[in-house]
DRENTORKOL-3810 file (N, C-alpha, C; in nm, 4 decimals):
REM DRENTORKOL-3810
@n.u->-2.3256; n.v->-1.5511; n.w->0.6767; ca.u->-2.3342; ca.v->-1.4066; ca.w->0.6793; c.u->-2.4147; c.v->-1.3620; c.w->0.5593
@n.u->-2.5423; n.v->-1.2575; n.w->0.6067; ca.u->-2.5715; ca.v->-1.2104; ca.w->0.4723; c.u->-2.5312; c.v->-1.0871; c.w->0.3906
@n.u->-2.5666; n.v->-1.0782; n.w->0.2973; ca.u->-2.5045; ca.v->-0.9701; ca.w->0.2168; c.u->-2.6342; c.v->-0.8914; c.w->0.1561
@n.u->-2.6506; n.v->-0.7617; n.w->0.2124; ca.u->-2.7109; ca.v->-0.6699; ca.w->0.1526; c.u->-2.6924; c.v->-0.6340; c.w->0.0047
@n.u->-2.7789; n.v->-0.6658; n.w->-0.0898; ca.u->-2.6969; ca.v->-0.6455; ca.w->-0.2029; c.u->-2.7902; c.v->-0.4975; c.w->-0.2757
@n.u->-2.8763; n.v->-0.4401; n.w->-0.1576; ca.u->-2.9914; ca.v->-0.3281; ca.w->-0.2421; c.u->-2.8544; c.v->-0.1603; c.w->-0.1702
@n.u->-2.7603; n.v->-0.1859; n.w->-0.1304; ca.u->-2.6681; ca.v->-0.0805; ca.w->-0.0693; c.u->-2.5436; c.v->-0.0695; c.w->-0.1361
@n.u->-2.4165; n.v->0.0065; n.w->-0.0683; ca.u->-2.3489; ca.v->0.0078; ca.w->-0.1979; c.u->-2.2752; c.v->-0.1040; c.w->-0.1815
@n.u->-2.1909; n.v->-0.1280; n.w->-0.2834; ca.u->-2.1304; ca.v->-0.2005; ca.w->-0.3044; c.u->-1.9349; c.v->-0.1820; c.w->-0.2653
@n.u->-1.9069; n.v->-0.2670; n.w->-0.1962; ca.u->-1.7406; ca.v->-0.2701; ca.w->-0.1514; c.u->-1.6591; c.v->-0.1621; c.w->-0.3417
@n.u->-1.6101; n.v->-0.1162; n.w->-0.2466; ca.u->-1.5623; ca.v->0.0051; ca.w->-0.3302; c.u->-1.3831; c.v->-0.0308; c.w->-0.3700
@n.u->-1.3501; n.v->-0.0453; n.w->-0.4706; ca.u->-1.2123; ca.v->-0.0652; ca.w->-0.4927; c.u->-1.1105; c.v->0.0554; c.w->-0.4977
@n.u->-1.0017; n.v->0.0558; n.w->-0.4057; ca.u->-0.9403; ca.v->0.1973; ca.w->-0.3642; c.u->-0.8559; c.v->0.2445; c.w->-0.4680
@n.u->-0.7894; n.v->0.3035; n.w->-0.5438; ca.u->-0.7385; ca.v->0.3493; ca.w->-0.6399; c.u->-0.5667; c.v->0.3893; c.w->-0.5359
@n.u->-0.4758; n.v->0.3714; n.w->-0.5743; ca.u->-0.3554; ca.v->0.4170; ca.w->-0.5412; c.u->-0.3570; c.v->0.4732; c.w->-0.4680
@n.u->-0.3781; n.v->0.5980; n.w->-0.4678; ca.u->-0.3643; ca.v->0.7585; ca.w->-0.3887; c.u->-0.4395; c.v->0.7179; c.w->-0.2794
@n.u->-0.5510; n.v->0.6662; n.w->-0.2904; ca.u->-0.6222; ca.v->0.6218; ca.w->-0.1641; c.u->-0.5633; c.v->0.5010; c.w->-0.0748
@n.u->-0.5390; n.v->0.4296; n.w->-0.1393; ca.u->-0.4321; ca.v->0.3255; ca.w->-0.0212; c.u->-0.3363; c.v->0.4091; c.w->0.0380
@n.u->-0.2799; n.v->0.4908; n.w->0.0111; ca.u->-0.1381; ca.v->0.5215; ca.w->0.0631; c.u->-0.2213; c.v->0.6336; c.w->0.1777
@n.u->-0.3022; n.v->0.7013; n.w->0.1179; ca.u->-0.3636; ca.v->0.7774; ca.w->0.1968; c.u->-0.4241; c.v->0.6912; c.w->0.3766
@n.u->-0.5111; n.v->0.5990; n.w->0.3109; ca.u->-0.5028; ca.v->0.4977; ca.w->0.4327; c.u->-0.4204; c.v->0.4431; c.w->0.4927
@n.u->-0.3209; n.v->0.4285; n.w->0.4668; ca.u->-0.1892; ca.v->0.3992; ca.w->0.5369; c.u->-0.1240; c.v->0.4624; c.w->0.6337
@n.u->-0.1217; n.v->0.5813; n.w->0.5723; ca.u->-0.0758; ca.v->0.6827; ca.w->0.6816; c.u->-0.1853; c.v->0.6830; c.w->0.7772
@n.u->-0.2468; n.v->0.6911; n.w->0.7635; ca.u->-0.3813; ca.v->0.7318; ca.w->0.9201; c.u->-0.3869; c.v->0.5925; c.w->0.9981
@n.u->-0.3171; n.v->0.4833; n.w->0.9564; ca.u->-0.3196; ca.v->0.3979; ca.w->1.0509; c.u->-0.1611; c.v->0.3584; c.w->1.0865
@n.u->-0.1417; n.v->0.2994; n.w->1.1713; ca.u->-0.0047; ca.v->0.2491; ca.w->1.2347; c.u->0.0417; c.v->0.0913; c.w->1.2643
@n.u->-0.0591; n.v->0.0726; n.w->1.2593; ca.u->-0.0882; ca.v->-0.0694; ca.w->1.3025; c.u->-0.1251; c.v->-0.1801; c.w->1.1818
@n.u->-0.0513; n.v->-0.2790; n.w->1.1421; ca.u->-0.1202; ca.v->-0.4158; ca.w->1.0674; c.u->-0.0840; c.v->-0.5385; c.w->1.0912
@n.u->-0.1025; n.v->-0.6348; n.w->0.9703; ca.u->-0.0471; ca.v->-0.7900; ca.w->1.0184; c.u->0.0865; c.v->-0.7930; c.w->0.9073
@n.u->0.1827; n.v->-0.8666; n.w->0.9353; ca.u->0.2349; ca.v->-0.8865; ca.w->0.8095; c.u->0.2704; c.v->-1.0552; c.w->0.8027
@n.u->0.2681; n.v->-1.1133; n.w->0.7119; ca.u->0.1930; ca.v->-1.2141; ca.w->0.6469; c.u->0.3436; c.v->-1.2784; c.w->0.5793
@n.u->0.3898; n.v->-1.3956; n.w->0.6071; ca.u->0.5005; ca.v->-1.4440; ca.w->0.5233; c.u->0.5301; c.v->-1.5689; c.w->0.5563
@n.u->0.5329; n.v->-1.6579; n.w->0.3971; ca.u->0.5069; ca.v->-1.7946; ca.w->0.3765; c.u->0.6665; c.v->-1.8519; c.w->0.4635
@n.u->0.6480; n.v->-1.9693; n.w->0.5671; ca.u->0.7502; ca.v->-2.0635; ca.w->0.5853; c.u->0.6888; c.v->-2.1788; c.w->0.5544
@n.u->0.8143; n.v->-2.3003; n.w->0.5834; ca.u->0.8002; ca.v->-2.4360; ca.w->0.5902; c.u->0.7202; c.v->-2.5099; c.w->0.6399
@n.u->0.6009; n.v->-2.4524; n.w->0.7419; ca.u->0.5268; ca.v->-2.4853; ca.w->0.8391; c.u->0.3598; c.v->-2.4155; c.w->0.7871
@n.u->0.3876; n.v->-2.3563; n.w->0.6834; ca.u->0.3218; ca.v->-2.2895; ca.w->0.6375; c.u->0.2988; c.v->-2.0920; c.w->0.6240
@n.u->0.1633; n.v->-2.0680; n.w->0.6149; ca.u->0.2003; ca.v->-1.9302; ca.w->0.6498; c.u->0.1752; c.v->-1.8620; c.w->0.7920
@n.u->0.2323; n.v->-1.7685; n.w->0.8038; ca.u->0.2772; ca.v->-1.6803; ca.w->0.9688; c.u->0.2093; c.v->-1.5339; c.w->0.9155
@n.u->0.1119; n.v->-1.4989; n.w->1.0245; ca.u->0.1150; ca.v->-1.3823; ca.w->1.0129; c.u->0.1304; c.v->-1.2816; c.w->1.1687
@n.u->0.1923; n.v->-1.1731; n.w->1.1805; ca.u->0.2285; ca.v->-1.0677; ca.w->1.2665; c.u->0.2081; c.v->-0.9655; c.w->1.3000
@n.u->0.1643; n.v->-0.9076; n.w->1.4006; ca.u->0.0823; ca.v->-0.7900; ca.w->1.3891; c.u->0.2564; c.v->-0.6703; c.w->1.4272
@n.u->0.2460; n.v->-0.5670; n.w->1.3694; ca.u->0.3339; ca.v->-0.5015; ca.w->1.3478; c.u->0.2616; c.v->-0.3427; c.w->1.3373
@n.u->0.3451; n.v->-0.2768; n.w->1.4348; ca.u->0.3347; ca.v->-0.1387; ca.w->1.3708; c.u->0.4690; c.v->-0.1225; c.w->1.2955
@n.u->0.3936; n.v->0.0209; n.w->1.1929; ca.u->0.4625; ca.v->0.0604; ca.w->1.0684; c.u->0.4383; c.v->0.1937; c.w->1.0232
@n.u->0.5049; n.v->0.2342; n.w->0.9650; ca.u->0.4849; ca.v->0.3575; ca.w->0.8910; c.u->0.5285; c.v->0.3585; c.w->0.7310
@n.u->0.4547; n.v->0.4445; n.w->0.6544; ca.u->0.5023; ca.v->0.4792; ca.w->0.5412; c.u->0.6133; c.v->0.5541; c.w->0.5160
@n.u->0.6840; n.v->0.5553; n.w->0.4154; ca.u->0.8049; ca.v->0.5835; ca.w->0.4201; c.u->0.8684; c.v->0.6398; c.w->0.2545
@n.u->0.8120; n.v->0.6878; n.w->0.2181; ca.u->0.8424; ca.v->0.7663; ca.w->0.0457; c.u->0.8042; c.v->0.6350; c.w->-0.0365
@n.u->0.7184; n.v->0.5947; n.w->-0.0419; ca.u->0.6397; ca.v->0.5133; ca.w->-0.1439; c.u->0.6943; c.v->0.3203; c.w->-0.1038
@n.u->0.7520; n.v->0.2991; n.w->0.0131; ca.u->0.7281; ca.v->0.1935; ca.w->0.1007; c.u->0.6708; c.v->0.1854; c.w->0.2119
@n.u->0.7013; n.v->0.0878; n.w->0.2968; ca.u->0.6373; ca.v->0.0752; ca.w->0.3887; c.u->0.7772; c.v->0.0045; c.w->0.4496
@n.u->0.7652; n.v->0.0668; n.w->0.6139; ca.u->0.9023; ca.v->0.0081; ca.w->0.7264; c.u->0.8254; c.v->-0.0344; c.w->0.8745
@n.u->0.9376; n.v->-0.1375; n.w->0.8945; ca.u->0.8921; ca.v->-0.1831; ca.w->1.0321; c.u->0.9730; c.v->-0.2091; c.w->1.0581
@n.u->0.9613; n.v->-0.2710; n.w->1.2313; ca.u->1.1276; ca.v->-0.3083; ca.w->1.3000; c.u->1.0927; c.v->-0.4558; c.w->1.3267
@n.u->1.1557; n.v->-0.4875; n.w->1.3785; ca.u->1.1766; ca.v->-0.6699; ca.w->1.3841; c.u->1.2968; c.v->-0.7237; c.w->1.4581
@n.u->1.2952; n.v->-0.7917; n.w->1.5337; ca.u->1.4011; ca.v->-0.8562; ca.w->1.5559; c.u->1.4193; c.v->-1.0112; c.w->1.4940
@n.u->1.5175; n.v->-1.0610; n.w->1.5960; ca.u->1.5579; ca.v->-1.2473; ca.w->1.5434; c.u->1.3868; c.v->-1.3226; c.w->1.5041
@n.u->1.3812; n.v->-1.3984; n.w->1.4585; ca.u->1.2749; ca.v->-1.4571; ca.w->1.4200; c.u->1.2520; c.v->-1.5363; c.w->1.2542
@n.u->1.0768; n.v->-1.5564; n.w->1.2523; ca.u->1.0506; ca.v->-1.5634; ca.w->1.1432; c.u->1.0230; c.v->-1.4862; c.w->1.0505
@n.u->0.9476; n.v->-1.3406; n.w->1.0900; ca.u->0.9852; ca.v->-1.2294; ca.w->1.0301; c.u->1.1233; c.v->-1.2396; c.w->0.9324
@n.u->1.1990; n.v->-1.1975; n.w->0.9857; ca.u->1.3562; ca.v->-1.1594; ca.w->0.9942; c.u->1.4094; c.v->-1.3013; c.w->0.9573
@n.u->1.3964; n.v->-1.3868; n.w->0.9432; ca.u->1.4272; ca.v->-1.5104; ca.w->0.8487; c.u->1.3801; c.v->-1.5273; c.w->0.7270
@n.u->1.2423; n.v->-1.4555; n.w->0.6766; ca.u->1.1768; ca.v->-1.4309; ca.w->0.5834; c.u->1.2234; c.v->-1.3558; c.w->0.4870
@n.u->1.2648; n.v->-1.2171; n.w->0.5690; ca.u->1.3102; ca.v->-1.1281; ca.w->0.4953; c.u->1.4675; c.v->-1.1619; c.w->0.4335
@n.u->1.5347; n.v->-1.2219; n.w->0.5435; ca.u->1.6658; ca.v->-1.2875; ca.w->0.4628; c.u->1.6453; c.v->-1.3537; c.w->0.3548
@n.u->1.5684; n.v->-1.4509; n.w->0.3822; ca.u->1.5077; ca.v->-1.5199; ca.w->0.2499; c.u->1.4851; c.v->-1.5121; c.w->0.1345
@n.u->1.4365; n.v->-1.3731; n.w->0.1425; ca.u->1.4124; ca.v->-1.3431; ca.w->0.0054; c.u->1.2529; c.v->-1.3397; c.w->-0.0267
@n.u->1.2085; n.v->-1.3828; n.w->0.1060; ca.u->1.0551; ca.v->-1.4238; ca.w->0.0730; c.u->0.9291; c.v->-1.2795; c.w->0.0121
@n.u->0.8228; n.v->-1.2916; n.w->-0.0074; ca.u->0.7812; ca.v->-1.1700; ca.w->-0.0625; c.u->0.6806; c.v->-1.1583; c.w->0.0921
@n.u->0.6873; n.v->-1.0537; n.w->0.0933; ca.u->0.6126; ca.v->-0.9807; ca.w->0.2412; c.u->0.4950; c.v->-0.9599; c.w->0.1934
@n.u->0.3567; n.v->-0.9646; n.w->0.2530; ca.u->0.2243; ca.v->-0.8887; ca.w->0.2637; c.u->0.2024; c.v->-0.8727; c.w->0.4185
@n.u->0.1593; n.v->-0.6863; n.w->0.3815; ca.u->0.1475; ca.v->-0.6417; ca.w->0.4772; c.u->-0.0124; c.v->-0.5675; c.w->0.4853
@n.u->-0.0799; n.v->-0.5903; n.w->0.5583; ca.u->-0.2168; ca.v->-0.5220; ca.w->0.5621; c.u->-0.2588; c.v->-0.4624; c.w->0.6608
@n.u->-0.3452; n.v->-0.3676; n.w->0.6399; ca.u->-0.3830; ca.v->-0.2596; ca.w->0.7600; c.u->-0.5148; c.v->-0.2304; c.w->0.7468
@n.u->-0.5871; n.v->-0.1693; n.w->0.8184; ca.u->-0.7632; ca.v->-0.1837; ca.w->0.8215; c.u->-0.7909; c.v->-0.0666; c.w->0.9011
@n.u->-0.9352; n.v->-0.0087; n.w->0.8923; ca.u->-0.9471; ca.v->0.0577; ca.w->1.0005; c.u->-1.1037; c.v->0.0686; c.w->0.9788
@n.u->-1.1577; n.v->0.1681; n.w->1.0478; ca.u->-1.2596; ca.v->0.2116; ca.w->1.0105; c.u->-1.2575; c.v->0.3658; c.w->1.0415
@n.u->-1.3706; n.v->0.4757; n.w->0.9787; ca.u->-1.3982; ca.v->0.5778; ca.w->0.9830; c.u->-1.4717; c.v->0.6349; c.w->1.1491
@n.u->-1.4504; n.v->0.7846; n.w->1.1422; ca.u->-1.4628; ca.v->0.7727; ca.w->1.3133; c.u->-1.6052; c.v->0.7317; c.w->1.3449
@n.u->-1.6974; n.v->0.6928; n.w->1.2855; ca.u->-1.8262; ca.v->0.6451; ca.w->1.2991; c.u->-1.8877; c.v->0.5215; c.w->1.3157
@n.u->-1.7804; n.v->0.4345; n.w->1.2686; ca.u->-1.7705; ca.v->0.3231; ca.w->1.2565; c.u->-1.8590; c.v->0.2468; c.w->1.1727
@n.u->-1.8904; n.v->0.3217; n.w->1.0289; ca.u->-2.0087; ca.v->0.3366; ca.w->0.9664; c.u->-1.9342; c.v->0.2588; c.w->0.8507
@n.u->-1.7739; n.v->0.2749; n.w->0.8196; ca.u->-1.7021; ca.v->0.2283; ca.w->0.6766; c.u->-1.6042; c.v->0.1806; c.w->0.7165
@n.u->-1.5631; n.v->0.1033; n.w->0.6459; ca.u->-1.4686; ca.v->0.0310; ca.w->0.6953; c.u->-1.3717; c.v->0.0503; c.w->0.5333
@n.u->-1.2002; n.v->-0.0179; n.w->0.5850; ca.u->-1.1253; ca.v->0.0241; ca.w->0.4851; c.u->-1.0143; c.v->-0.1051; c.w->0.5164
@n.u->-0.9198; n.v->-0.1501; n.w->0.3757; ca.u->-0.8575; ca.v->-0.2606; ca.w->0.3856; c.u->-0.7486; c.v->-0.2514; c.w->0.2775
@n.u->-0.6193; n.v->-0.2492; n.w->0.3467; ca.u->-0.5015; ca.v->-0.2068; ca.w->0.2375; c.u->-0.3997; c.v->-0.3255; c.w->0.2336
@n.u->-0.3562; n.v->-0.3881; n.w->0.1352; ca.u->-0.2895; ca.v->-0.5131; ca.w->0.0989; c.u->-0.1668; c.v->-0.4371; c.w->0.0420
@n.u->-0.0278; n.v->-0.4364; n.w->0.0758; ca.u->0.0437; ca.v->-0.4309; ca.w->0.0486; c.u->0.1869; c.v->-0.5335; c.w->0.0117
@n.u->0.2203; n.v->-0.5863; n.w->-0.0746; ca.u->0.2893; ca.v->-0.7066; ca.w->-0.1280; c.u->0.4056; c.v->-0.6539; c.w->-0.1898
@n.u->0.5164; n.v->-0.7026; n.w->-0.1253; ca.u->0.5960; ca.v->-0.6651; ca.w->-0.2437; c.u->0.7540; c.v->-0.7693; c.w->-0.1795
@n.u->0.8782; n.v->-0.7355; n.w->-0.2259; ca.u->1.0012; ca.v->-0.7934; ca.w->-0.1570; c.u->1.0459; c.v->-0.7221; c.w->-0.0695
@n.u->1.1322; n.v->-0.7369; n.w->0.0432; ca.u->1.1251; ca.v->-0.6835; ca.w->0.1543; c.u->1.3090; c.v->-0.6943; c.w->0.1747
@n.u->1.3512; n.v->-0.5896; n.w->0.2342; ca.u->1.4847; ca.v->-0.6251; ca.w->0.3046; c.u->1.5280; c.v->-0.5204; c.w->0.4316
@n.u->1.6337; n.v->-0.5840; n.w->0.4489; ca.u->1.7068; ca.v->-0.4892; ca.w->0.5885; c.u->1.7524; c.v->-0.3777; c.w->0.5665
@n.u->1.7480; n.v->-0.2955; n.w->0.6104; ca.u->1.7785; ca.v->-0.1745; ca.w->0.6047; c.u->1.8868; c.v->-0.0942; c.w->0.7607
@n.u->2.0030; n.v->-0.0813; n.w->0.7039; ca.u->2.0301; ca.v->-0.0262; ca.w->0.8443; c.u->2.1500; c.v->0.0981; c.w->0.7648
@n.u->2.0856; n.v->0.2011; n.w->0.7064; ca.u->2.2131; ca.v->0.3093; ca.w->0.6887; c.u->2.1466; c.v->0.4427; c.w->0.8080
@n.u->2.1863; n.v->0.4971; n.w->0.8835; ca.u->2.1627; ca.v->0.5636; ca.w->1.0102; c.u->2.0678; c.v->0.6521; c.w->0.9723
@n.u->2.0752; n.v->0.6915; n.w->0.8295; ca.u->1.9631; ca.v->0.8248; ca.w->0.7323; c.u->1.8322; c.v->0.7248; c.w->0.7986
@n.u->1.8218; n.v->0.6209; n.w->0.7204; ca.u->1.6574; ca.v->0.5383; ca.w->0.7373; c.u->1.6454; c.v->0.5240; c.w->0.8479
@n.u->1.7568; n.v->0.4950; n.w->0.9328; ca.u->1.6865; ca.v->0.4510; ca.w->1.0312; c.u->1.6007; c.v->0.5120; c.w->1.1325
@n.u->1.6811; n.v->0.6977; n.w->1.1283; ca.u->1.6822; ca.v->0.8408; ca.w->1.1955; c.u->1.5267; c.v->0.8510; c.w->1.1348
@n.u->1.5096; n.v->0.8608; n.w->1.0071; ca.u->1.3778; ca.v->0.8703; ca.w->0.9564; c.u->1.2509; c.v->0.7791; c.w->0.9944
@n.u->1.2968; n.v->0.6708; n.w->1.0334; ca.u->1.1928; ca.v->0.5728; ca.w->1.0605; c.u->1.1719; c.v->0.6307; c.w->1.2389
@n.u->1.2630; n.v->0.6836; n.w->1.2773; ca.u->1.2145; ca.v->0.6905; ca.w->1.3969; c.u->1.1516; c.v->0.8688; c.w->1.3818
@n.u->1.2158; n.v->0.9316; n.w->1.3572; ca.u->1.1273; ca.v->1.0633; ca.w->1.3323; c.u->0.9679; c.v->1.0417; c.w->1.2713
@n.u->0.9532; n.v->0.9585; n.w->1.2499; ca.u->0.7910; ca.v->0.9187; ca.w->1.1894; c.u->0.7460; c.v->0.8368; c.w->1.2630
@n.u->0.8106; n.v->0.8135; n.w->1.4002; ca.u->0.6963; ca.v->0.7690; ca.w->1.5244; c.u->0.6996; c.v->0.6094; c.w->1.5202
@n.u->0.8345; n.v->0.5425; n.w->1.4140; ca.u->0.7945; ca.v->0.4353; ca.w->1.4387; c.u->0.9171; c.v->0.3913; c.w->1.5566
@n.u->0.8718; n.v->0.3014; n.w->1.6371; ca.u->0.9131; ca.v->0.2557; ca.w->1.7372; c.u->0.8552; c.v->0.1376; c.w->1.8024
@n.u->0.9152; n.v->0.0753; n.w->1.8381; ca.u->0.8356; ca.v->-0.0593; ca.w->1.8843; c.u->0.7693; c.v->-0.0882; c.w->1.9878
@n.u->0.6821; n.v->-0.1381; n.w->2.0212; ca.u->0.5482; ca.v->-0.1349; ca.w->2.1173; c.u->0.5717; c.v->-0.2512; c.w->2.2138
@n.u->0.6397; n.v->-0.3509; n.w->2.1558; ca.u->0.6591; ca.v->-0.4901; ca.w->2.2489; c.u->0.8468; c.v->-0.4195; c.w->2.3102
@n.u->0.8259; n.v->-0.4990; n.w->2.4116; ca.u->0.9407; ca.v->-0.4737; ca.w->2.4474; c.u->1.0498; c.v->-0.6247; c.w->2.3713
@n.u->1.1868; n.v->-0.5864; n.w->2.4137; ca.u->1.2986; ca.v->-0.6746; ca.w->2.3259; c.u->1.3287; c.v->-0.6181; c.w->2.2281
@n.u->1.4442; n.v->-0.6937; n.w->2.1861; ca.u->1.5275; ca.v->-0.6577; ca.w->2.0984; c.u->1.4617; c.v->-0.6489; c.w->1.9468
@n.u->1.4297; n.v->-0.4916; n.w->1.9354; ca.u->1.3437; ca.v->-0.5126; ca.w->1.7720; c.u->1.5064; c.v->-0.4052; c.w->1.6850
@n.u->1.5967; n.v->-0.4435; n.w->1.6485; ca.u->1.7102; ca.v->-0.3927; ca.w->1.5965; c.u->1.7133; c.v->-0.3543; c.w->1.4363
@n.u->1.6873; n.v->-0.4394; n.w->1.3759; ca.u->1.5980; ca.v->-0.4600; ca.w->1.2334; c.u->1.5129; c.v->-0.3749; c.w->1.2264
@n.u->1.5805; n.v->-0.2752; n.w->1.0865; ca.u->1.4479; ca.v->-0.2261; ca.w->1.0525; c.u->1.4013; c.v->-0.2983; c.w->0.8898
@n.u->1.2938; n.v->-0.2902; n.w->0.8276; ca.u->1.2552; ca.v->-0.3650; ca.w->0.7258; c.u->1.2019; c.v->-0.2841; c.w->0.6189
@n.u->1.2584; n.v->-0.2707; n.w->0.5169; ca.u->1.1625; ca.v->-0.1818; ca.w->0.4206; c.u->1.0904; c.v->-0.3035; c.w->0.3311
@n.u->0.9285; n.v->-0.2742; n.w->0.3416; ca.u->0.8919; ca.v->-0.3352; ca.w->0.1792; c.u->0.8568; c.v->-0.2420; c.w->0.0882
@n.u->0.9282; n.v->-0.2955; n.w->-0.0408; ca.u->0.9420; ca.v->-0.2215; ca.w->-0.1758; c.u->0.7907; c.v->-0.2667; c.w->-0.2102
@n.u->0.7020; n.v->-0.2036; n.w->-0.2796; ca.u->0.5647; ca.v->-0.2585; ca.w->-0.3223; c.u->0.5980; c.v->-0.3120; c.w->-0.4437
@n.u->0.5247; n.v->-0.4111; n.w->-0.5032; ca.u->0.5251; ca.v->-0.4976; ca.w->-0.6146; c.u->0.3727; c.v->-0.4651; c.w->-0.6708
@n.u->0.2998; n.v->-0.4585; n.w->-0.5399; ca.u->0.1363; ca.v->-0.4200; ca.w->-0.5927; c.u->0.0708; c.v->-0.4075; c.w->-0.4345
@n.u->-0.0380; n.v->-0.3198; n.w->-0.4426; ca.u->-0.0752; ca.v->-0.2006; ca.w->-0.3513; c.u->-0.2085; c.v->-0.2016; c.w->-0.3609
@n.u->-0.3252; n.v->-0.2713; n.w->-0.3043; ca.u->-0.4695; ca.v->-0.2908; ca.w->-0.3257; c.u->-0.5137; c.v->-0.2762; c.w->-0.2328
@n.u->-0.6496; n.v->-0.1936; n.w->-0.2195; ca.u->-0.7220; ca.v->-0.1847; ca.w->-0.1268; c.u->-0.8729; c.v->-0.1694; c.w->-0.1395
@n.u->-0.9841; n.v->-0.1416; n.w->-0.0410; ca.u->-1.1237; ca.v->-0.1685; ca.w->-0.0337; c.u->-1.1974; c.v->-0.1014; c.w->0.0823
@n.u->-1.2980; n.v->-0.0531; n.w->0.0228; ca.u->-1.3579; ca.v->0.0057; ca.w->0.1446; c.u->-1.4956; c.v->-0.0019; c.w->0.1150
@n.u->-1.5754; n.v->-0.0006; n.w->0.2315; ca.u->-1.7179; ca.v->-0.0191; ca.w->0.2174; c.u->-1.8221; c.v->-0.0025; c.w->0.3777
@n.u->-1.9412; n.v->0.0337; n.w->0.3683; ca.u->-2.0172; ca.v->0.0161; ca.w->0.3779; c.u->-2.0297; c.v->-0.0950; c.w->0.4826
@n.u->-2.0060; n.v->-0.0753; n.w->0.6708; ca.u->-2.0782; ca.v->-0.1956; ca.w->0.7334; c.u->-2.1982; c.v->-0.2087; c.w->0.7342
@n.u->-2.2564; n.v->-0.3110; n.w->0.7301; ca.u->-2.4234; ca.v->-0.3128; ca.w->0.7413; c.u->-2.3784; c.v->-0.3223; c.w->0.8908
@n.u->-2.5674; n.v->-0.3189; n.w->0.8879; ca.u->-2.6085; ca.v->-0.3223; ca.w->1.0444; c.u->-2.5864; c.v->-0.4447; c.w->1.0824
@n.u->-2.5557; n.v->-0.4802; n.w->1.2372; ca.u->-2.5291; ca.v->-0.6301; ca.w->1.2997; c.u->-2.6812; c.v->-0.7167; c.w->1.3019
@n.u->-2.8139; n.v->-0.6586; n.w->1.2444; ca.u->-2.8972; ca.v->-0.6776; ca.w->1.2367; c.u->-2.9534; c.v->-0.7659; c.w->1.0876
@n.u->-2.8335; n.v->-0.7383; n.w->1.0434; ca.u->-2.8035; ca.v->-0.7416; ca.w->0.8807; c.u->-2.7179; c.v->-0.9269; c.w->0.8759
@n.u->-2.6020; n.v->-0.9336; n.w->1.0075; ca.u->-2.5306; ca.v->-1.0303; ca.w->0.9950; c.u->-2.6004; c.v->-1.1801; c.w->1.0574
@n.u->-2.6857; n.v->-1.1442; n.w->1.1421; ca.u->-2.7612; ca.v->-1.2754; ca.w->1.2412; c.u->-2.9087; c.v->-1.2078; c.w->1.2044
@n.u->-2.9350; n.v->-1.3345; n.w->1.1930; ca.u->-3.0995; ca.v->-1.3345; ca.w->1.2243; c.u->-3.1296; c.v->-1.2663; c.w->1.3673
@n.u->-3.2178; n.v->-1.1940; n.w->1.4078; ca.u->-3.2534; ca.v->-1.1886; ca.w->1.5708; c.u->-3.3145; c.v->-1.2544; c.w->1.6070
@n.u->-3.2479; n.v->-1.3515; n.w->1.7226; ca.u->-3.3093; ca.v->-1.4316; ca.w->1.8341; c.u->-3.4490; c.v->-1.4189; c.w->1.8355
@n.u->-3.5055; n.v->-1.5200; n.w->1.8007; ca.u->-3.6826; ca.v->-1.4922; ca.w->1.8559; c.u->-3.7028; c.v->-1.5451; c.w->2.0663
@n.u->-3.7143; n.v->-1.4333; n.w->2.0932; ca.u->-3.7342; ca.v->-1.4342; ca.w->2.2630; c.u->-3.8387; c.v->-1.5152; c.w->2.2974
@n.u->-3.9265; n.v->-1.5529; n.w->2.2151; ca.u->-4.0289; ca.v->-1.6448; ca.w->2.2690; c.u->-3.9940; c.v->-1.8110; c.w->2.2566
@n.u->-3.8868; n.v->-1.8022; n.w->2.1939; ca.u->-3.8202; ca.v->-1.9635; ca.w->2.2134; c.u->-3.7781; c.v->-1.9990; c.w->2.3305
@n.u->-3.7815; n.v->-2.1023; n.w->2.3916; ca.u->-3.6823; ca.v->-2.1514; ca.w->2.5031; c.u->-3.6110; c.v->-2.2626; c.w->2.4591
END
């Protein structure tokens, strides 16, 4: 892949701007080390007063989080142009959450689960650290050489 280096340069997001990106998306992976190595999950989520919640059922998820293990959760999107792109890393320790307040709240903020089954678990991660990036797609003209048509 090449890299334009005469344009701008991948932009590092400052706080206010991750969280800001967060909310406008719903959707990420979340990412957590087992024995087999690492697992990652695509999960919707919402923000939640300076965490981040999701639901989950039985699993590795939800074995993770018993665990003790540290969660990364990331989300992406792009602008409606599809001109910038954006990338939010969220890391921190993670646990269960079930007092009826969070849970009422997690669902008043639209989160709800998309797969069907038992997602009972809800999950808060506490942030430990909160990084993100945005930039500038080049053109697909930019990533491949173009085919010369007179080859066979």
């Amino acid at each position: 892949m090449q890299n334009d280096t005469s344009g701008r340069q991948t932009e590092v997001l400052n706080v206010h701007d991750c969280w800001k990106y967060l909310r406008s998306a719903s959707v990420g992976r979340v990412a957590v080390s087992t024995a087999n190595g690492p697992e990652i999950f695509p999960v919707n989520y919402v923000p939640d007063y300076g965490t981040v919640v999701f639901r989950t059922g039985p699993g590795t998820k939800l074995d993770a989080v018993l665990g003790g293990a540290t969660i990364v959760l990331e989300a992406d999107g792009l602008n409606a142009y599809g001109t910038i792109a954006w990338s939010v890393i969220v890391k921190g320790p993670a646990e269960v959450v079930d007092s009826a307040q969070d849970v009422q709240e997690a669902a008043d903020a639209g989160l709800s689960p998309w797969e069907p089954g038992s997602k009972d678990n809800l999950v808060r991660v506490t942030p430990s650290e909160v990084s993100g990036r945005r930039f500038v797609i080049n053109p697909t003209s930019r990533w491949w050489p173009p085919l010369d048509s007179q080859r066979t």
